[in-house]
VOTOR-64597 format. One record per residue (C-alpha): residue in three letters; x, y, z. Coordinates in steps of 0.5 Angstrom, whole numbers, padded with zeros to 4 digits. Example, Ala and Ser with C-alpha at 12.3 -4.5 7.8 and 13.67 -1.06 7.14 Angstrom:
VOTOR-64597
 type     X     Y     Z
  Ala  0025 -0009  0016
  Ser  0027 -0002  0014
***
This chain:
VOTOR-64597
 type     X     Y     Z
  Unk  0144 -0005  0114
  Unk  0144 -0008  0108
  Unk  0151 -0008  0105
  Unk  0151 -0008  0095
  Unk  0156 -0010  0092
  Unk  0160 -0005  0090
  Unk  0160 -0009  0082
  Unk  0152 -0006  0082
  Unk  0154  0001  0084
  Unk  0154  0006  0078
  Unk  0159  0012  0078
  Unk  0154  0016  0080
  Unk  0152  0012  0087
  Unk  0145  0009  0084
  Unk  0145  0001  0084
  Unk  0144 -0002  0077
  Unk  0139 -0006  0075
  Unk  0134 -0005  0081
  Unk  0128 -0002  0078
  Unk  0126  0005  0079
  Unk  0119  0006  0077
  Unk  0117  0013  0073
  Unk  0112  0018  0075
  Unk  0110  0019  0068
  Unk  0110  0012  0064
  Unk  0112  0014  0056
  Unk  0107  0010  0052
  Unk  0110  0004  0048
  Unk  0110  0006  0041
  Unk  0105  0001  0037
  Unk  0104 -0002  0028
  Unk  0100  0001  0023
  Unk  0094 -0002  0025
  Unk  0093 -0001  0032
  Unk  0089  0004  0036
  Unk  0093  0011  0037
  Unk  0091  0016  0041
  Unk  0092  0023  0041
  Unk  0094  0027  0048
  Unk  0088  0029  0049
  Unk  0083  0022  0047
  Unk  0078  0020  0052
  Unk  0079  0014  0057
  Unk  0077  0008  0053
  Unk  0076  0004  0060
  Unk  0072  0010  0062
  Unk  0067  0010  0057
  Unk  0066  0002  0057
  Unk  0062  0000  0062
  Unk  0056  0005  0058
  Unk  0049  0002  0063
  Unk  0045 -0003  0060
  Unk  0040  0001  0056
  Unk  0044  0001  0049
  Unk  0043  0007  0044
  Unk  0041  0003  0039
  Unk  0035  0003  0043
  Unk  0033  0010  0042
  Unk  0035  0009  0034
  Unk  0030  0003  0035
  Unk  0025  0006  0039
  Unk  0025  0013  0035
  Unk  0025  0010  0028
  Unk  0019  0006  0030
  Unk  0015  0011  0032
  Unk  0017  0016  0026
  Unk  0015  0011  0022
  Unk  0008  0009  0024
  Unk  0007  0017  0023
  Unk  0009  0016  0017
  Unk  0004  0012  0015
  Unk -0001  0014  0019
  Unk  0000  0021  0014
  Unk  0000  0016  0008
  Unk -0006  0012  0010
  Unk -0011  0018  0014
  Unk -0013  0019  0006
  Unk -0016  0012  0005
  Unk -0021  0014  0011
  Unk -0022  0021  0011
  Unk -0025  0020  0003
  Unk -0031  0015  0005
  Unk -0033  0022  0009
  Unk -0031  0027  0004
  Unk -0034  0023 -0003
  Unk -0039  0020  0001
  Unk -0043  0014 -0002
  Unk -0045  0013 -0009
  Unk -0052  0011 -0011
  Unk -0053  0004 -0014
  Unk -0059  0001 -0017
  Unk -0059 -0008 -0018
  Unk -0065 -0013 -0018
  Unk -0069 -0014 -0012
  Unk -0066 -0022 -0010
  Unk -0058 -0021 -0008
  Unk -0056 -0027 -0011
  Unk -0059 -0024 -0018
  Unk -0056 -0016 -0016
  Unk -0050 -0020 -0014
  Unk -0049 -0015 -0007
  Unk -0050 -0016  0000
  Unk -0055 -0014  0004
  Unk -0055 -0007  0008
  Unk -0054 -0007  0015
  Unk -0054 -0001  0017
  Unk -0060  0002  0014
  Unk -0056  0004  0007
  Unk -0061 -0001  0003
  Unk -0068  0000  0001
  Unk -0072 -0004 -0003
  Unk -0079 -0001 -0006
  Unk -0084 -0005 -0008
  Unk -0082 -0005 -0016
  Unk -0077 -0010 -0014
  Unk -0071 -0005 -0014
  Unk -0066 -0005 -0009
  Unk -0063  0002 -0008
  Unk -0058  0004 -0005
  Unk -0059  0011 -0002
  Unk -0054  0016 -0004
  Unk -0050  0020  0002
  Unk -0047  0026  0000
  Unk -0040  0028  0002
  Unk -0037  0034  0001
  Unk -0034  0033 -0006
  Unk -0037  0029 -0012
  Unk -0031  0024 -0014
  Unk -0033  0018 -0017
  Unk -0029  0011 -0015
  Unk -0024  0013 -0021
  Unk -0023  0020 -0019
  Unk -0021  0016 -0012
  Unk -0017  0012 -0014
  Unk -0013  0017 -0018
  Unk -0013  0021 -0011
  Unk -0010  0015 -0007
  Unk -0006  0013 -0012
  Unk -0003  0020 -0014
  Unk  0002  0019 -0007
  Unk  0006  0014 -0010
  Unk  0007  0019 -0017
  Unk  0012  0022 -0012
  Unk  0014  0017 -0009
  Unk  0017  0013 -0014
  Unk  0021  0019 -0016
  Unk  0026  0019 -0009
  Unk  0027  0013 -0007
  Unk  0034  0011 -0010
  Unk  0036  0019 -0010
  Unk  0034  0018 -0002
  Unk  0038  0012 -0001
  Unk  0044  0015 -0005
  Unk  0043  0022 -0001
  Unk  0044  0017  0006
  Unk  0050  0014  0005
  Unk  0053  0021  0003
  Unk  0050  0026  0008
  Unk  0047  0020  0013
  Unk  0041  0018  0015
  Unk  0039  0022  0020
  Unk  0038  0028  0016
  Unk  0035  0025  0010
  Unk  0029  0020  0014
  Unk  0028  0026  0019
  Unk  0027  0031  0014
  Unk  0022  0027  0010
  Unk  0019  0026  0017
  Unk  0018  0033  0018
  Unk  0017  0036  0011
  Unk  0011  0031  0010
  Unk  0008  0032  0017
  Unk  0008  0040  0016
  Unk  0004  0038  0009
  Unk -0001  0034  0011
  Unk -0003  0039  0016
  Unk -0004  0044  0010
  Unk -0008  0037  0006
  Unk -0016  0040  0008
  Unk -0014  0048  0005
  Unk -0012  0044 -0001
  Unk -0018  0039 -0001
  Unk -0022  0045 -0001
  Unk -0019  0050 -0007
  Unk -0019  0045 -0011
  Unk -0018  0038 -0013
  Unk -0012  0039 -0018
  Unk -0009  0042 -0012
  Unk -0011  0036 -0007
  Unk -0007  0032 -0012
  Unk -0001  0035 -0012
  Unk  0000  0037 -0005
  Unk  0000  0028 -0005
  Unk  0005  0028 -0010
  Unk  0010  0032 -0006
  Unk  0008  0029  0001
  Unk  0010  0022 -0003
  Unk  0017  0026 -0006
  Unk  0018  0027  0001
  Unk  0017  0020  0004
  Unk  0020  0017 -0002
  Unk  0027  0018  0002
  Unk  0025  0016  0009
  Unk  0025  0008  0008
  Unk  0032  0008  0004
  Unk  0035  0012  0009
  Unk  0033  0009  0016
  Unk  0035  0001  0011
  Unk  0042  0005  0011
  Unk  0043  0006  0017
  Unk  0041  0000  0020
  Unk  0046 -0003  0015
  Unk  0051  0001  0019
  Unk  0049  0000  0027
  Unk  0046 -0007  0027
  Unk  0050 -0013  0027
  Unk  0047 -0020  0022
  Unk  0045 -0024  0028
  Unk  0041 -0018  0030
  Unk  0037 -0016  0023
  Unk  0031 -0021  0025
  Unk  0031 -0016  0032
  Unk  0031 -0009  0030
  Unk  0029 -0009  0021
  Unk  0022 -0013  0026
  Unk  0022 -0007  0032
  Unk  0023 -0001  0027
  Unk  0019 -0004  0021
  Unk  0013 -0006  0025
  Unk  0012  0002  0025
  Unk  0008  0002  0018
  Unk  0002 -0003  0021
  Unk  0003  0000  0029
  Unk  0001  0007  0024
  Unk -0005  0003  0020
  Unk -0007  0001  0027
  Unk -0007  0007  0029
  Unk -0009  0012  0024
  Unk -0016  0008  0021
  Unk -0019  0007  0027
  Unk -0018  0014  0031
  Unk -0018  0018  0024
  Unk -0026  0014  0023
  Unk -0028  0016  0029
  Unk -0025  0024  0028
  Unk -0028  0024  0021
  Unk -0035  0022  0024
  Unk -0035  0026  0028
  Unk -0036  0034  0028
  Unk -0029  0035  0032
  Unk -0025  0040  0026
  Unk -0031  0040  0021
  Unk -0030  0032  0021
  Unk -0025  0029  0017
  Unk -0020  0036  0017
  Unk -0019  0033  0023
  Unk -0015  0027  0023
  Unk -0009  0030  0018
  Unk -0008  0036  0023
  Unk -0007  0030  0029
  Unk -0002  0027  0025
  Unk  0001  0031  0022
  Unk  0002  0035  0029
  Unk  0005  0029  0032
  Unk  0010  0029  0027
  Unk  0013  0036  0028
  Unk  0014  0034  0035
  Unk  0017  0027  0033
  Unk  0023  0031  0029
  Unk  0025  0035  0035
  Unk  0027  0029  0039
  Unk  0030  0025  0033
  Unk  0035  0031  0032
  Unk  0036  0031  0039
  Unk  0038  0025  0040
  Unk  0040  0020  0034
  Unk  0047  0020  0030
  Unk  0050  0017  0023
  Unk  0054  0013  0025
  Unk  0056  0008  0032
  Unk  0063  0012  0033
  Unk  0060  0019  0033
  Unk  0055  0018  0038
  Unk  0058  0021  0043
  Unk  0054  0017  0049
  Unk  0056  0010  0046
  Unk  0058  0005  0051
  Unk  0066  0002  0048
  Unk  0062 -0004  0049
  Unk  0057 -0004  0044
  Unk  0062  0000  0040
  Unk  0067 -0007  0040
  Unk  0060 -0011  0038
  Unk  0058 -0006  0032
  Unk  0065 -0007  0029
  Unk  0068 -0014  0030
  Unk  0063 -0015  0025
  Unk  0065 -0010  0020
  Unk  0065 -0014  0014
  Unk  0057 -0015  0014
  Unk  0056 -0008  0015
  Unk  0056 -0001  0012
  Unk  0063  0002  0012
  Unk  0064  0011  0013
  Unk  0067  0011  0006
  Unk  0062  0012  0001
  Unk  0063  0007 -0004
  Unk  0062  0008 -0013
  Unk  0055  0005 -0015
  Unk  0057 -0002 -0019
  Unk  0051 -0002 -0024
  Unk  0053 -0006 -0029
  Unk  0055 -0012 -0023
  Unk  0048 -0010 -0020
  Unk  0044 -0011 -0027
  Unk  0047 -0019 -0027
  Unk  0046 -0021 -0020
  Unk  0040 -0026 -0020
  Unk  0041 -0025 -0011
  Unk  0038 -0017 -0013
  Unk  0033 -0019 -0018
  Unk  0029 -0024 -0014
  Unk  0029 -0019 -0008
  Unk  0025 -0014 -0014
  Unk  0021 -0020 -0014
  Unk  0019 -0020 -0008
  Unk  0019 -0014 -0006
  Unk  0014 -0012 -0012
  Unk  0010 -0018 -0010
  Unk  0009 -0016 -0003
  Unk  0008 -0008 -0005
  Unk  0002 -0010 -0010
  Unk -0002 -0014 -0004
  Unk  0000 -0010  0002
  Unk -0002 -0003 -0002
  Unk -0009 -0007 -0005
  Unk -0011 -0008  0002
  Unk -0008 -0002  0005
  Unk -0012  0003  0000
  Unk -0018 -0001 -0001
  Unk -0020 -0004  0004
  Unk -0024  0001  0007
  Unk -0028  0002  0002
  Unk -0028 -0006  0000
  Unk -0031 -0005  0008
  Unk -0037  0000  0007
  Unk -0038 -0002  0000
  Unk -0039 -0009  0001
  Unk -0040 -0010  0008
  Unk -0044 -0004  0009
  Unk -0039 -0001  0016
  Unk -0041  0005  0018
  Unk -0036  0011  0018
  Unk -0035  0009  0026
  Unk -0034  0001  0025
  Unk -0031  0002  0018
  Unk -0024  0005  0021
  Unk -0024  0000  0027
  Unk -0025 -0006  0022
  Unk -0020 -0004  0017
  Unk -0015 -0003  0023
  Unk -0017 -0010  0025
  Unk -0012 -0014  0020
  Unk -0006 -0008  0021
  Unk -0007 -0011  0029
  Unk -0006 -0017  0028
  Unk -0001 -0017  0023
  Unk  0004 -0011  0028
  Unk  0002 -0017  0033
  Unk  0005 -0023  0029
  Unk  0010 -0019  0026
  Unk  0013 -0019  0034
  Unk  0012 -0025  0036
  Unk  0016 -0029  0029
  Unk  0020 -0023  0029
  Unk  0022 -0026  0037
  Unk  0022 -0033  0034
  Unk  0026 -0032  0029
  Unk  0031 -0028  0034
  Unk  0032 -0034  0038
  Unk  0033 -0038  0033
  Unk  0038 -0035  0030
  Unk  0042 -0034  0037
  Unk  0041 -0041  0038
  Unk  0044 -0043  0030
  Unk  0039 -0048  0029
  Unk  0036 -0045  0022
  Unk  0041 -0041  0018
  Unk  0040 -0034  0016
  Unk  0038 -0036  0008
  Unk  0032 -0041  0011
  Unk  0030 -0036  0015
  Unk  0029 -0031  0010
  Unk  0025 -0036  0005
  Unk  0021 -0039  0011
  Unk  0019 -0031  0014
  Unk  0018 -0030  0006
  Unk  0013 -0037  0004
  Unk  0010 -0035  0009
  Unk  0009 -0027  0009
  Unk  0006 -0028  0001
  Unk  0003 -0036  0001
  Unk -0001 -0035  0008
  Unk -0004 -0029  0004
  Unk -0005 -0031 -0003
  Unk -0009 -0037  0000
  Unk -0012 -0032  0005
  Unk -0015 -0028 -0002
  Unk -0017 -0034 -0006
  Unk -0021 -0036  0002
  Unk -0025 -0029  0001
  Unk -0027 -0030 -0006
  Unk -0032 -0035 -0002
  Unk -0034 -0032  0004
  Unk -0039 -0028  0000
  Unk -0044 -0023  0006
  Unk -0041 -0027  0011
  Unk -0038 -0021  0014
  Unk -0035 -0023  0021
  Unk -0031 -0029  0016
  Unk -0030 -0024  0011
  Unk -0026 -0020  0018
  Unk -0023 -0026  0020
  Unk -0021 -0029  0013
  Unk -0018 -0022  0012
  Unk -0015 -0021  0019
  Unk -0010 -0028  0018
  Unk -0008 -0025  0011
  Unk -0007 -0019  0013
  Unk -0003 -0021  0020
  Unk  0001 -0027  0017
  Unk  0005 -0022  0012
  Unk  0008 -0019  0019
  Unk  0013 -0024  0018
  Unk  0016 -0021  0012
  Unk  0020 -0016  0016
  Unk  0025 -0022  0017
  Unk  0025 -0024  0011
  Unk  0025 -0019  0004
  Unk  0026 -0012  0009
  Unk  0033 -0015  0011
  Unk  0036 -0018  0005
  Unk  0037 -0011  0002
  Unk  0042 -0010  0008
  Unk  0046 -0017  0007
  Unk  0047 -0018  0001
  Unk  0051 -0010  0001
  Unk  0051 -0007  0007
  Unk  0054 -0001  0003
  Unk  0049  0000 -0002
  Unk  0044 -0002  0004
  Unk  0040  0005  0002
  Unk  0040  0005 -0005
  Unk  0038 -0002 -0006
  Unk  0031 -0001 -0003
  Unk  0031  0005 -0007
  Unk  0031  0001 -0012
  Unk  0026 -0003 -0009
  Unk  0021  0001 -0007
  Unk  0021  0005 -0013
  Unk  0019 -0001 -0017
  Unk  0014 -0002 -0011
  Unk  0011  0005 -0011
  Unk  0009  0003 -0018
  Unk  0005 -0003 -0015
  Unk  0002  0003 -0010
  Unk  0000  0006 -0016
  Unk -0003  0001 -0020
  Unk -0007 -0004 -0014
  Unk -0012  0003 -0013
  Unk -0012  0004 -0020
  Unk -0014 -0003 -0022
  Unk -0019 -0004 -0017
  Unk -0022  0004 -0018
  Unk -0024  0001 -0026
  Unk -0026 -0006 -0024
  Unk -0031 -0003 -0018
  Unk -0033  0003 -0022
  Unk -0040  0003 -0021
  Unk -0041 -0004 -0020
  Unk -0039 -0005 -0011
  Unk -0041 -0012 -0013
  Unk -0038 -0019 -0010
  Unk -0036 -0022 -0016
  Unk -0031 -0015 -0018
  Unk -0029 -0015 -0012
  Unk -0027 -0023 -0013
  Unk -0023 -0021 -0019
  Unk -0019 -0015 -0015
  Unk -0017 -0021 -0010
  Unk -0015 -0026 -0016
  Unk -0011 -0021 -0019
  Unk -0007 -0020 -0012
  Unk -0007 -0028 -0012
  Unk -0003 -0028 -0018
  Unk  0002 -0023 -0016
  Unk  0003 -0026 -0009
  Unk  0005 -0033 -0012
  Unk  0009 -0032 -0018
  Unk  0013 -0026 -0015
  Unk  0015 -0030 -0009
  Unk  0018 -0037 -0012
  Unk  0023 -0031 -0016
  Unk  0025 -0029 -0009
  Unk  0025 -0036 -0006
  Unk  0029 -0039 -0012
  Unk  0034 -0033 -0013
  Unk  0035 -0029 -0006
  Unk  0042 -0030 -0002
  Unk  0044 -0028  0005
  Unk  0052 -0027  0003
  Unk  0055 -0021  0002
  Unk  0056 -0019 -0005
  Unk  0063 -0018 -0009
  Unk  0060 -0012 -0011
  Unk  0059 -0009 -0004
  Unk  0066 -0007 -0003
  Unk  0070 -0003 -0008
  Unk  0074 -0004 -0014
  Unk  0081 -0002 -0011
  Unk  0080 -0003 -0003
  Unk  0086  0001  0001
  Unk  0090 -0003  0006
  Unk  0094 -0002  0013
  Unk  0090  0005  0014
  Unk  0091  0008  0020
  Unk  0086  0010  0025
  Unk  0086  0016  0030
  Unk  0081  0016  0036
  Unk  0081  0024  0040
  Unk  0076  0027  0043
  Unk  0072  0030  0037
  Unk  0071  0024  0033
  Unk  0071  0019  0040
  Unk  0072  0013  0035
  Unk  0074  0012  0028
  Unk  0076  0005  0028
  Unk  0078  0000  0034
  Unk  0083 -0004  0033
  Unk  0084 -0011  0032
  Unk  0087 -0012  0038
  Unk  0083 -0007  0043
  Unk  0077 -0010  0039
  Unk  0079 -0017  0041
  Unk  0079 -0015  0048
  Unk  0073 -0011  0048
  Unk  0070 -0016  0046
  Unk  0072 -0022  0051
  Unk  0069 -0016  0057
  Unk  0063 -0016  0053
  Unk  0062 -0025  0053
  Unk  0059 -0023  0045
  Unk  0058 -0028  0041
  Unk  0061 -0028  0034
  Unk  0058 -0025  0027
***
């Protein structure tokens, strides 16, 4: 038996200074800053470990395919109207090199014993003319220069996930409804492109918002590339299969490819509402892991907190106006092409409505596939720190502008060489995939906060290039389907491409700007975690921790 020394025992019989271990462990009180929980939060542990599928991942999958059908309801247009206006009559002198035309493959030309070569007129079922088509096609962006920065703003208040879904959803429901509208009248036609372009004018402001709040900056390279190479996957998609609908009689023809479409994008918005949250400490699957990732950069992205626009502080940054440049520049090439190309296809090169939506595809193909394979190369880069962020936005910016500018001065030249006039057009086209690791990400880097409403700003200047690329080329081609009109569109496109582009290069920056965060920024909040909100903010020490598990590396 073991004797204690009488000196240790209490006058209640109990040995002092032994240590008796509590049933129930009162916790230790903590500072102002640190993680509180309330008696019904969540167990941090339990939630850390989260598997290795990334929710991120759903928002990158869901917003890539919502954007491609975005796209493909913008550009299903483009197509459908070679069928529903036909081809236009032309007269010119018998020798091409005099008429300034390329022969007819495909049984559109016939050349009479008078010396005239004619080219028979295909009836569609609306008589427009190039201009009236150029009005159609450009009325999208009338209204969609009208919603971007409202979008933007709308995102950073109600989150993203409303606003890009609806855009989605309404102009999915709108472009089911494009053929009735067609077919009881232009003007009404017309309108109906105005609003879809309200209603898309917000989607590209409000996905850049919250991307500015899930993705960390060495990780924008990554996921601007995922989600921004919807627009070309939408192209790529859309013209061949919408070809091919439209020749052939299923639904009347070209009616078809706007209810595809359109239905698809429906379906889409289920599962986006299903599945997609605002932010990263409101999701409630997320993973303490990917949440400490997400956080321990939270000077380089979007705060909760909406934070007041600082105008007068964004008008004087030159970082802001080279973006505009560039954006500009890049919006006036893409949408010439984008718009055009179709008919630039028929017109010139003499496609058929079948090889026509396949050809026009081509370019989009290869630019969706480049825009991958830079995209993985710029990653790696990036993890490895062997190029800066600011070169590799000028870098994937030199070469998404210059590549196509020299590309259009090459196509001047080809003449009716149409398989080099497809691979001319396949590498200008491709090379600008390189621009979502450059302009696409600057929006997010120099004001995470107002990520949304800078590419509001952007875009809305960009829908003026949309506005004008098929107009300009609508008046230059204007009964004169010529090579030499067709070389004055892509010298136009040449000179926006170069001057637009050495604005960016000279002026853009990767640093967060000073007018991101607010005048009079608050100190020492505390932050609550509970089983409503799961996350409003980990702590700096339970970040520090969290992230020693997780072997992440630093912003």
């Amino acid at each position: 038996m073991t004797r204690v020394d009488p000196s240790l025992m209490s006058p209640t019989g109990e040995v002092i200074g032994e240590h008796k271990p509590q049933e129930h462990p009162q916790p230790q009180p903590s500072n102002t800053k640190s993680l509180q929980l309330h008696s019904d939060s969540i167990d941090l542990e339990d939630r850390y470990e989260g598997g290795c599928w990334q929710v991120r991942y759903t928002l990158a999958i869901l917003a890539l395919v919502g954007i491609a059908l975005m796209y493909a309801m913008r550009v299903v247009l483009s197509i459908a109207i070679v069928a529903m206006a036909g081809s236009q009559e032309h007269h010119g002198n018998v020798t091409h090199e005099a008429s300034n035309m390329c022969p007819a493959s495909n049984q559109l030309a016939d050349t009479n014993t008078s010396g005239i070569t004619k080219q028979t007129k295909i009836v569609g079922e609306f008589d427009w003319d190039e201009s009236i088509q150029g009005v159609i096609l450009g009325s999208f962006f009338w209204g969609y220069c009208c919603t971007n920065i409202l979008g933007g703003r709308a995102a950073e208040y109600m989150g993203g996930k409303l606003v890009f879904g609806s855009g989605i959803v309404l102009s999915a429901l709108l472009t089911v409804l494009t053929p009735l509208s067609a077919r009881f009248s232009t003007e009404l036609l017309i309108a109906v492109r105005v609003i879809i372009g309200i209603v898309q004018g917000v989607v590209f402001p409000a996905i850049n918002s919250m991307l500015a709040t899930w993705v960390t900056p060495t990780e924008r390279s990554r996921y601007n590339t995922i989600i921004f190479s919807g627009f070309p996957l939408g192209t790529v998609i859309c013209l061949p299969v919408g070809g091919w609908l439209c020749s052939s009689g299923f639904l009347d023809g070209w009616p078809s490819p706007f209810y595809l479409f359109g239905g698809l994008g429906l379906i889409w918005g289920v599962a986006w509402f299903l599945l997609i949250h605002d932010r990263p400490e409101h999701h409630p699957r997320i993973s303490n892991k990917e949440l400490a990732q997400i956080q321990s950069c939270e000077k380089d992205i979007k705060r909760a907190e909406v934070v007041a626009i600082p105008w007068k502080d964004i008008a004087l940054s030159l970082p802001f106006w080279g973006l505009m440049a560039g954006s500009l520049g890049y919006d006036f090439g893409f949408y010439t092409l984008l718009t055009e190309l179709p008919t630039y296809l028929k017109n010139i090169q003499h496609f058929d409505m079948s090889q026509n939506g396949l050809m026009s595809s081509l370019p989009f193909l290869v630019m969706w596939l480049w825009g991958y394979v830079w995209g993985s190369l710029m990653d790696r880069l990036t993890a490895a720190s062997l190029l800066p962020l600011l070169s590799i936005r000028r870098l994937s910016m030199a070469l998404a502008m210059y590549g196509p500018m020299i590309g259009l001065v090459v196509m001047c030249f080809v003449n009716c060489n149409t398989v080099l006039a497809m691979v001319v057009l396949c590498m200008a086209v491709g090379i600008s995939g390189s621009a979502n690791c450059g302009f696409l990400c600057s929006h997010q880097e120099l004001a995470p906060n107002f990520a949304g409403t800078l590419l509001g700003f952007t875009n809305t200047l960009g829908s003026f290039a949309g506005i004008l690329a098929p107009m300009i080329t609508g008046s230059i081609t204007e009964g004169n389907q010529t090579l030499s009109a067709w070389r004055s569109v892509f010298l136009i496109t040449t000179a926006v491409y170069l001057v637009t582009n050495t604005l960016y290069i000279i002026f853009i920056s990767n640093k967060v700007q000073p007018w991101n965060e607010p005048k009079s920024d608050k100190e020492g909040k505390e932050y609550i975690i509970d089983q409503e909100t799961k996350v409003a903010m980990v702590s700096d020490e339970t970040r520090e921790t969290l992230l020693e598990k997780s072997d992440h590396e630093e912003c």
